[in-house]
C-alpha angles and dihedrals in degrees: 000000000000134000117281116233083249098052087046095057089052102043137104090271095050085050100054083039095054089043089046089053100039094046093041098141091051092048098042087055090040088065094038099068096020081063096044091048101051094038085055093055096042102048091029096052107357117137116281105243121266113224096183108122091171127100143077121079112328133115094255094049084058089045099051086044087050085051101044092052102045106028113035089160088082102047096093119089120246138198127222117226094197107184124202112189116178095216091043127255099277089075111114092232095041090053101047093056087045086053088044093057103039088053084053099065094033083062094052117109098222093048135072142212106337107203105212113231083235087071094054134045097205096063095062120065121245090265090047087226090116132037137157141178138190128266117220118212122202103209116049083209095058110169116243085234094062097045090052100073096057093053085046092060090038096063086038088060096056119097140081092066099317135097137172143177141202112223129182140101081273107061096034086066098045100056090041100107123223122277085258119195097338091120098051094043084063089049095061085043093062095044089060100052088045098048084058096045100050092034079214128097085206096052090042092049094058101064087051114044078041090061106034097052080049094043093054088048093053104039089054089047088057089054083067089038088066087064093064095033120022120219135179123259095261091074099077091058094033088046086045092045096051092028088058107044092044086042094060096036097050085047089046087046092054091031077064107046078048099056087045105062084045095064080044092066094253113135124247089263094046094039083054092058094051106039084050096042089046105027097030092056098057076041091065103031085061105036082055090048087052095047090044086046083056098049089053084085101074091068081073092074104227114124098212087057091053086056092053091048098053090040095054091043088056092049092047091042091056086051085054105048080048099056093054106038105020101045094050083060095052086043087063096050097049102041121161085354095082077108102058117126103021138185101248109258102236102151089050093047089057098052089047084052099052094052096266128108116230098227083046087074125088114245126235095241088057093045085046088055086047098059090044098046093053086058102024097146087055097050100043089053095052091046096043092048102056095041084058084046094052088047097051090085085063094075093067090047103140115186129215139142121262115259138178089281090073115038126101104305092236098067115096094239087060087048087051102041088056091043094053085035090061107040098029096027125255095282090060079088096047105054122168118213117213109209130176148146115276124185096221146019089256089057113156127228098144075113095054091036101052086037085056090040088051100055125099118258086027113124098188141320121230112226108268121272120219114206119244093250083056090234103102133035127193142187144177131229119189109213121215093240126066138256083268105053131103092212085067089050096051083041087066094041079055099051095048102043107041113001110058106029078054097054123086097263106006086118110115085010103134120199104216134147123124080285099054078046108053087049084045096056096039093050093062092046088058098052100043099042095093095058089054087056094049095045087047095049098048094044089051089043094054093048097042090052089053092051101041097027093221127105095188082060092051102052094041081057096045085045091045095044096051090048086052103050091033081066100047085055083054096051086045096049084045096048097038119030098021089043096224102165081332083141084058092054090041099253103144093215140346106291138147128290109264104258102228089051104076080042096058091038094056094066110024086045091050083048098062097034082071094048095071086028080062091046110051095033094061097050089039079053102051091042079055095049093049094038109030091214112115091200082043088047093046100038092051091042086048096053097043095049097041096082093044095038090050090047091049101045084041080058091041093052104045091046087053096039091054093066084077081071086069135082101230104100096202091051087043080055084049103048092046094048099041085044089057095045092056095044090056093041084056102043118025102027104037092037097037107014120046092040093057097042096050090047081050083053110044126172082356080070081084089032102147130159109261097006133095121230110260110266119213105237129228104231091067133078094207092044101237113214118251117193119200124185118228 
């Protein structure tokens, strides 16, 4: 059953909310340099991120350990210098500029011995218009500030009919810009909604001074947390994007219930507990629903996601402690004048004026369930049909990593990926490495080799490399098709499966290379995907049965949930692999969805669902127990959420949407799935949905094993609830 309002008044949470309040001053400075000191451990000497997605058991793990043991030679990064002269490289003046720039990066400090296309033939194309050659870098950790100003003088040197462009992982980090202000941005965002919500500067300025001195301590937690578990350099935006949004909504939820007890006549200590002991426990019923959701991730067996998942849930975790223990504390200091500052009540004015109350009207939100509860078949058909349309897309997903083909045409990775593209062929980007155990240094592969050369989508195959200890051989092969398409994906599927086990001596022989890894990875994203989504859904059923007492309620939320966030990976495969409207939302050309990203939403998406399934439910199930009339219950709870829903999933929404103001093109993927997902879970399945489906349901809404639904009694006008166990 749940709590009573008098139990909760006198429970753990109303405790820890009276001593918060009362002690205001101790717990504000508490946060205050709890917060500096672990911000100045964490920034000042938090993990480096770790971007290496390989490992485990693929192919391409036991290739690239095949490759780190025998041939350390090949372990630092390099960069790719491609040229395009129109009147070919053998021109005076063109040579000269090529010469000048190759000098340049031979001179560099972070880069090795540059061999000049003029020194080898294979470097330059048949009609000598296009060459290229290979960078080495001296440090495998090269700072993106040391790589920049080579890609600065590189695009300088472009012009009079030559141009040239500098392509690796390295460069193309160096020349993506930083996120920039998208997160303030957000931020603004939010204070406006707010603002217009609450109608007060005081009451706005809560939820955000809440979240953001939450949001500093658990970004730089997450920092220390990377020396435990690693993660890769995309979770402190990811953990600030969805810290942030679930910071400011969990403060504006309690800020409510605040507000609320106020207008009741309780004063500003007793309103605190409430509003703590009502509103914080939703608060951490959900924030634990997110953080379980999260952790749902690990099940997927890569050990970079988990480090995503335990960053993000830190950072979650920290929004959480401060709803419900800093913002008491700013709740004592600002009393009766959370209303300071307001918007002026006209429209309320005006209905006063004209005889009628304004609490006296029905709200829009409760005309709006009434129109859905007297046809509630029709309109759960009609939601849950398009939901099932929007998700149809979802079927074709195809995952894969970004890469230089398809970043912003002006970067020079891009420059140098259509340049090498177009001389060497598009594969020439996408090469795959074959690694394996030989027993001497005249090993032979020429089998292997000529079985690779002679498949179709294979460019060409290089000769076969020993390693200088004689135990491991390697060689590369080019395919016709690009890092992006799915023929080079199937290419690799082909080669493992049926080429090499059927050549003499393929046997042991393991296809590898960032291609082969990326494949790989997604691959086993792919696969155990399914069994995250199971493990998710059962963990957030069994806590939101124990919160709601109702197991009819749980499984309508897990179905909901999946529907909406089945149709935000629709939107996403539409928008950015199909391309429908992808320039509008800042995404260069049509590729696949970033594989970690589907991975992340799933959890973090099924987390906040049940926030506002939290949410809802528990008022829908107060107004039950005190009336005793599922269609009154769900029309009130209804009513008295939808401002604040709406507030919260408007918050949501603008926080996600502002990572398209960034460069990162997977977070961009992130923040526009997870934005639709919140704007449908908002909109078609807390307004359409879930009225019609618990009219559908009735009294079953309550349905629990060994209890009996509430009745409403006789004796009271209101018809307080019993509940009586079988």
């Amino acid at each position: 059953m749940m709590p009573t309002e008098a139990s909760r008044t006198d429970g753990a949470l109303a405790k820890l909310a009276r001593f918060c309040y009362r002690r205001r001053r101790l717990v504000l400075l508490t946060w205050i340099v709890g917060v500096i000191a672990v911000a100045f451990v964490g920034f000042g000497y938090g993990a480096a991120p770790d971007n290496d997605f390989s490992g485990g058991d693929s192919d391409s793990a036991k290739a690239q350990a095949l490759i780190e043991k025998h041939f350390p030679e090949r372990q630092g990064d390099t960069l790719t210098l491609a040229i395009k002269a129109e009147r070919g490289i053998d021109d005076p003046a063109v040579r000269q500029k090529i010469e000048k720039v190759i000098a340049d990066l031979a001179a560099s400090p972070i880069t090795g011995p540059v061999t000049s296309p003029y020194q080898d033939e294979d470097l330059v194309t048949k009609d000598r218009r296009i060459a290229r050659t290979t960078i080495p870098l001296t440090d495998k950790d090269v700072k993106k500030t040391e790589v920049k100003p080579l890609v600065a003088m590189v695009k300088e040197a472009s012009g009079d009919g030559v141009t040239v462009g500098l392509g690796g992982n390295a460069a193309e980090k160096a020349e993506t810009p930083p996120q920039g202000p998208a997160e303030g941005v957000g931020v603004l965002t939010a204070a406006v909604i707010l603002f217009i919500a609450f109608g007060s500067l005081v009451a706005m300025g809560l939820p955000i001074v809440t979240a953001l001195l939450a949001l500093l301590g658990g970004v730089a937690l997450v920092k220390l947390v990377g020396h435990v578990v690693p993660a890769p350099d995309f979770t402190l935006i990811f953990a600030a994007m969805v810290g942030l949004g679930v910071g400011i909504d969990y403060a504006l939820f309690i800020v409510t219930r605040y507000k609320d007890s106020l207008q009741e006549g309780d004063d500003p200590e007793a309103a605190t507990v409430k509003a703590i002991a009502t509103a914080g426990h939703a608060v951490l019923f959900a924030g634990t629903t997110v953080v379980i959701a999260l952790l749902g991730l690990v099940v997927m067996g890569q050990r970079l996601m988990t480090g995503v998942a335990v960053a993000t849930s830190a950072t979650v975790l920290v929004t959480m402690i401060a709803a419900v223990t800093l913002l008491p504390a700013f709740l004592g200091f600002t009393g009766y004048k959370i209303n300071s500052l307001c918007l002026p009540r006209r429209i309320s004015r005006r209905r006063e004026a004209d005889g009628v109350p304004a609490r006296a009207r029905r709200t829009l939100a409760e005309r709006w369930a009434g129109v859905v509860q007297r046809k509630p078949l029709i309109a759960a058909v009609l939601a849950g049909g398009l939901l099932l349309v929007m998700s149809a897309p979802t079927l074709s997903m195809r995952l894969s990593q970004p890469d230089a083909s398809v970043q912003p045409h002006d970067r020079s990775s891009y420059i140098s990926y259509e340049i090498l593209s177009e001389g060497f062929g598009p594969g020439y980007s996408a090469p795959l490495i074959f690694a394996t155990e030989v027993g001497s240094k005249g090993a032979d592969l020429s089998n292997v080799i000529e079985a690779v050369r002679k498949t179709e989508g294979v460019a060409y195959a290089t000769p076969s490399q020993v390693s200088k200890d004689g135990q491991a051989a390697m060689f590369m092969a080019f395919p016709k098709t690009g890092y992006q398409d799915e023929a080079t994906t199937n290419l690799v599927h082909e080669l493992r499966d049926d080429v090499l086990p059927q050549a003499s001596g393929g046997e042991g022989v393991y296809v590898g290379g960032p291609n082969a890894a990326t494949i790989d990875f997604a691959d086993e994203a792919g696969s155990r995907l399914p069994l995250m989504i199971a493990v998710v859904i059962v963990m957030s059923l069994v806590l939101l049965v124990a919160l709601v007492r109702s197991v009819t309620i749980a499984l309508q939320a897990a179905v909901m949930n999946l529907l909406s966030i089945g149709a935000a990976y629709g939107v996403l495969v539409a928008v950015v692999q199909w391309g429908w409207l992808g320039s509008a939302f800042g995404f260069p050309t049509e590729m696949p969805v970033t594989t970690w990203v589907p991975m992340m939403m799933m959890p973090v998406l099924f987390g906040l669902s049940m926030d506002y399934e939290v949410f809802l439910i528990s008022r829908v199930r107060e107004e039950y127990e005190r009336t005793g009339d599922t269609r009154r219950a769900v029309t009130l709870g209804l009513a008295r959420t939808a401002k604040v829903i709406t507030a919260a999933a408007a918050i949501m929404v603008a926080v996600f949407t502002t990572s398209l103001l960034g460069p990162d093109l997977a977070v961009k993927q992130g923040g526009l799935g997870m934005a639709v997902a919140v704007l449908i879970d908002a909109t078609i399945v807390r307004m359409v949905l879930v009225p019609a489906v618990m009219e559908l349901c009735g009294k079953a809404n309550w349905w629990m094993p060994g209890r009996r639904v509430p009745k409403a009694t006789a004796a009271s006008p209101a018809g307080v609830g019993e509940e009586a166990r079988v």
